[in-house]
MDAnalysis code that builds the backbone (N, CA, C; Angstrom):
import MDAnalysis as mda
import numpy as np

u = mda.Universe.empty(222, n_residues=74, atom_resindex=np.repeat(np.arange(74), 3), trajectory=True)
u.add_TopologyAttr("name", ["N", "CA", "C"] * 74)
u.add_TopologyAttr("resid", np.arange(1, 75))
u.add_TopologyAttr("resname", ["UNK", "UNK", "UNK", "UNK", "UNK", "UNK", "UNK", "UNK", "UNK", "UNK", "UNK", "UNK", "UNK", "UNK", "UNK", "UNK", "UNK", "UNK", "UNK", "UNK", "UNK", "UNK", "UNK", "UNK", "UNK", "UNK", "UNK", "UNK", "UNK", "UNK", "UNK", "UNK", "UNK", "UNK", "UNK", "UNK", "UNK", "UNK", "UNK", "UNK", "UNK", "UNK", "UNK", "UNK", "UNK", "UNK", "UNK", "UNK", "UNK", "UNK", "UNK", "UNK", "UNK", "UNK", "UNK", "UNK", "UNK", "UNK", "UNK", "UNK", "UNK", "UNK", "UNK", "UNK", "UNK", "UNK", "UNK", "UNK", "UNK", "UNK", "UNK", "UNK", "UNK", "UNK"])
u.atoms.positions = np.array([
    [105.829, 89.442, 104.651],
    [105.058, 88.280, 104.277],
    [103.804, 88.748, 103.542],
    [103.054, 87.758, 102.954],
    [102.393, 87.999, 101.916],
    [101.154, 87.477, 102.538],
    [99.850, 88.017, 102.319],
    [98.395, 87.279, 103.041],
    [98.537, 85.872, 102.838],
    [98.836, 85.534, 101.351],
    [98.600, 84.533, 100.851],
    [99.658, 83.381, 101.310],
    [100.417, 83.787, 101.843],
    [101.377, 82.832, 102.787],
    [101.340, 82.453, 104.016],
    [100.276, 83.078, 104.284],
    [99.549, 83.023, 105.649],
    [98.985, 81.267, 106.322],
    [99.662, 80.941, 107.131],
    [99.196, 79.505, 107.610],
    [98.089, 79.517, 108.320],
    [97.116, 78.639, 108.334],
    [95.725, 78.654, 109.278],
    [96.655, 78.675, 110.279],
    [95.305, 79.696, 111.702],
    [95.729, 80.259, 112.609],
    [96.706, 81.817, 113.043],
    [97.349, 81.636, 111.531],
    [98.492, 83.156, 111.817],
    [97.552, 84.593, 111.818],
    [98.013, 84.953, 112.504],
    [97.226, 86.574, 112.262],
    [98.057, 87.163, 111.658],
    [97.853, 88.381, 111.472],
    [98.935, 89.503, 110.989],
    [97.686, 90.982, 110.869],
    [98.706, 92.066, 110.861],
    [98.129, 93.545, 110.390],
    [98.438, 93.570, 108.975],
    [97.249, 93.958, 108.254],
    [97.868, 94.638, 107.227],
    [98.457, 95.800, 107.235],
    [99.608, 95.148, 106.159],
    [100.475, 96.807, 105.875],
    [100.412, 97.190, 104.496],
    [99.897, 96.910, 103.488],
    [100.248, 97.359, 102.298],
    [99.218, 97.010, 101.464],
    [98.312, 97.398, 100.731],
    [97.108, 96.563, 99.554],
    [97.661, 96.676, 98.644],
    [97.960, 96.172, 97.410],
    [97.881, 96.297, 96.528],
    [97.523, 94.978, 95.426],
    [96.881, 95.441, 94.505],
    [96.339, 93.800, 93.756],
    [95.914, 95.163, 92.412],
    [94.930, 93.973, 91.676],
    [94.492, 94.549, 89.976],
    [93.412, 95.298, 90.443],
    [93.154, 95.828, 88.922],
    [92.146, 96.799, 89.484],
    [90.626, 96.225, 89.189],
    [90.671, 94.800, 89.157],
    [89.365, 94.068, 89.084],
    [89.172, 93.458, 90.291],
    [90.067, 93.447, 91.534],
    [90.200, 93.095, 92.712],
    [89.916, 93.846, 93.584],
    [90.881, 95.204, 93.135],
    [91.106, 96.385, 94.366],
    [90.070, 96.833, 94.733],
    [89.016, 96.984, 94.888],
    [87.540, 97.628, 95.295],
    [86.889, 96.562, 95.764],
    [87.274, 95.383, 95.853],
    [86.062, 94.008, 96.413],
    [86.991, 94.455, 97.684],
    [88.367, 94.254, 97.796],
    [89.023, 94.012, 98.815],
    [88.984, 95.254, 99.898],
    [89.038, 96.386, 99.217],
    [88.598, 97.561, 100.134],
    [86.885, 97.570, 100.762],
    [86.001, 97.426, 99.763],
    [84.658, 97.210, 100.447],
    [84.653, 96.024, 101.653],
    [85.862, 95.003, 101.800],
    [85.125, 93.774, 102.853],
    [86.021, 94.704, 103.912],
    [86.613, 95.664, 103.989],
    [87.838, 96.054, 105.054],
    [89.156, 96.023, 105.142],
    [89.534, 95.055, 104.007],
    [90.921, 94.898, 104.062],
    [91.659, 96.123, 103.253],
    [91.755, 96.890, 104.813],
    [92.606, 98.090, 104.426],
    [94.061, 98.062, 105.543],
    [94.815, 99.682, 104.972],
    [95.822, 99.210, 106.133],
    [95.645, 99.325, 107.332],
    [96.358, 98.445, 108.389],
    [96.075, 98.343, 109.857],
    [94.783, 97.439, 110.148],
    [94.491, 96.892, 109.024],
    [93.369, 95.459, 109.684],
    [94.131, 94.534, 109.829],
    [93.294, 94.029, 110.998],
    [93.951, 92.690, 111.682],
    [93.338, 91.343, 110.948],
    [93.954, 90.729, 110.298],
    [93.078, 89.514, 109.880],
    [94.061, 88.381, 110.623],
    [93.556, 87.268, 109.948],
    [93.206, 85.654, 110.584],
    [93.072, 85.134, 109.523],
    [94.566, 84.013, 109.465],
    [93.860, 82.508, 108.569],
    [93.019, 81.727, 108.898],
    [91.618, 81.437, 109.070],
    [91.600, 80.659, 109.370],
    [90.310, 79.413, 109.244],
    [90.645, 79.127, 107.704],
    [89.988, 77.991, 107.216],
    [90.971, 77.719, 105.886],
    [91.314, 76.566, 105.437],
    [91.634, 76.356, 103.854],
    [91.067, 75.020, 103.213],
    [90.665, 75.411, 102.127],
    [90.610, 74.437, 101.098],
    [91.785, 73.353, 101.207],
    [90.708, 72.294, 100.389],
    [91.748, 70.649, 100.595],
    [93.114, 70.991, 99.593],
    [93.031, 71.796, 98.720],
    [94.194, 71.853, 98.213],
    [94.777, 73.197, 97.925],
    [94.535, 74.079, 99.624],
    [95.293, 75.014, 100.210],
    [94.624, 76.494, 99.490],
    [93.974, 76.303, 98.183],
    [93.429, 77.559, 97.839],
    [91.993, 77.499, 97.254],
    [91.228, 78.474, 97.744],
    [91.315, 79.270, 98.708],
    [91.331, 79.166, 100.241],
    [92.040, 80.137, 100.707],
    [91.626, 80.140, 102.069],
    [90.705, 81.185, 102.683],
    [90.363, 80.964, 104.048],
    [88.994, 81.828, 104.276],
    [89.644, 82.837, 105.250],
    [89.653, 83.844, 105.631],
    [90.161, 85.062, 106.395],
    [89.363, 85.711, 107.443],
    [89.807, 85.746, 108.634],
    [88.908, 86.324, 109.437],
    [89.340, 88.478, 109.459],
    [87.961, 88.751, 108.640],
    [88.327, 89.754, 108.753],
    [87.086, 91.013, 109.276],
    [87.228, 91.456, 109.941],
    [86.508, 92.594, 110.731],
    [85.499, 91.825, 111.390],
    [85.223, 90.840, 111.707],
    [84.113, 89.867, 112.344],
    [83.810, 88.690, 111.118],
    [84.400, 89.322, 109.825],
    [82.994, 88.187, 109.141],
    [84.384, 87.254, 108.698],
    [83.606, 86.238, 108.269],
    [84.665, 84.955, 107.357],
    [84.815, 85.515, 105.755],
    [86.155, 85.273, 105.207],
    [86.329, 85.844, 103.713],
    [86.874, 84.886, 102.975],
    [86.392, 84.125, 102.076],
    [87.166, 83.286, 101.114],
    [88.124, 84.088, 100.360],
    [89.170, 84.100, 100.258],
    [90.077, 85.020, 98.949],
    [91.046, 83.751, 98.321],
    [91.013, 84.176, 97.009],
    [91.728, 83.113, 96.482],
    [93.560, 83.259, 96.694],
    [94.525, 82.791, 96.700],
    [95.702, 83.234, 96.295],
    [95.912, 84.527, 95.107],
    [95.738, 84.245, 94.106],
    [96.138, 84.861, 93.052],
    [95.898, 86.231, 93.803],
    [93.909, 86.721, 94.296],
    [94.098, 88.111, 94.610],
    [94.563, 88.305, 95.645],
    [95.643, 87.859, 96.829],
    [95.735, 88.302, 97.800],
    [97.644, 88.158, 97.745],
    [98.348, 87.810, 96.599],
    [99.483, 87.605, 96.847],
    [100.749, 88.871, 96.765],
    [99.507, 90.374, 96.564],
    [100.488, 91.445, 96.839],
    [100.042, 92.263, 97.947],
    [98.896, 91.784, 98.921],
    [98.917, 92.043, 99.719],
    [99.730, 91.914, 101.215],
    [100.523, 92.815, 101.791],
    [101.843, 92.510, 102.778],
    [100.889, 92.782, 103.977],
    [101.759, 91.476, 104.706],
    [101.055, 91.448, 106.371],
    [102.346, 91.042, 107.632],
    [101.738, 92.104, 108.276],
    [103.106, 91.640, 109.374],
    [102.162, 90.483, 110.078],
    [103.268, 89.499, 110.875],
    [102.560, 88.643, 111.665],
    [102.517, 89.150, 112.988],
    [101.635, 88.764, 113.935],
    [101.650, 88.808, 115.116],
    [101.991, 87.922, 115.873],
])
């Protein structure tokens, strides 16, 4: 599964980053590396963006950068 398919409430580990390389360095500086645990859990009225619970803090990410990122669910 893909972050970006992620339903409010689902958790998952990341397993895999990958995105552009105008992305890849925002997403490594907030934590989202492999083996973080994130959290859906806020979305926009029309589903994008959604907000991510990741290492303590809240993360807006849009779809577009988060749709080659792979997450197992928990």
């Amino acid at each position: 599964m893909f972050l970006c398919d992620m339903k409010l409430g689902n958790k998952g580990i990341v397993k895999k980053v990958k995105a552009n390389d105008n992305i890849i360095k925002r997403l490594l500086d907030i934590g989202l590396i492999e083996g973080t645990l994130v959290e859906c859990v806020l979305k926009s009225p029309f589903n994008d963006p959604k907000a991510y619970l990741i290492r303590g803090a809240t993360i807006a990410i849009r779809d577009d950068d988060c749709k080659e990122i792979e997450v197992d669910l928990l």
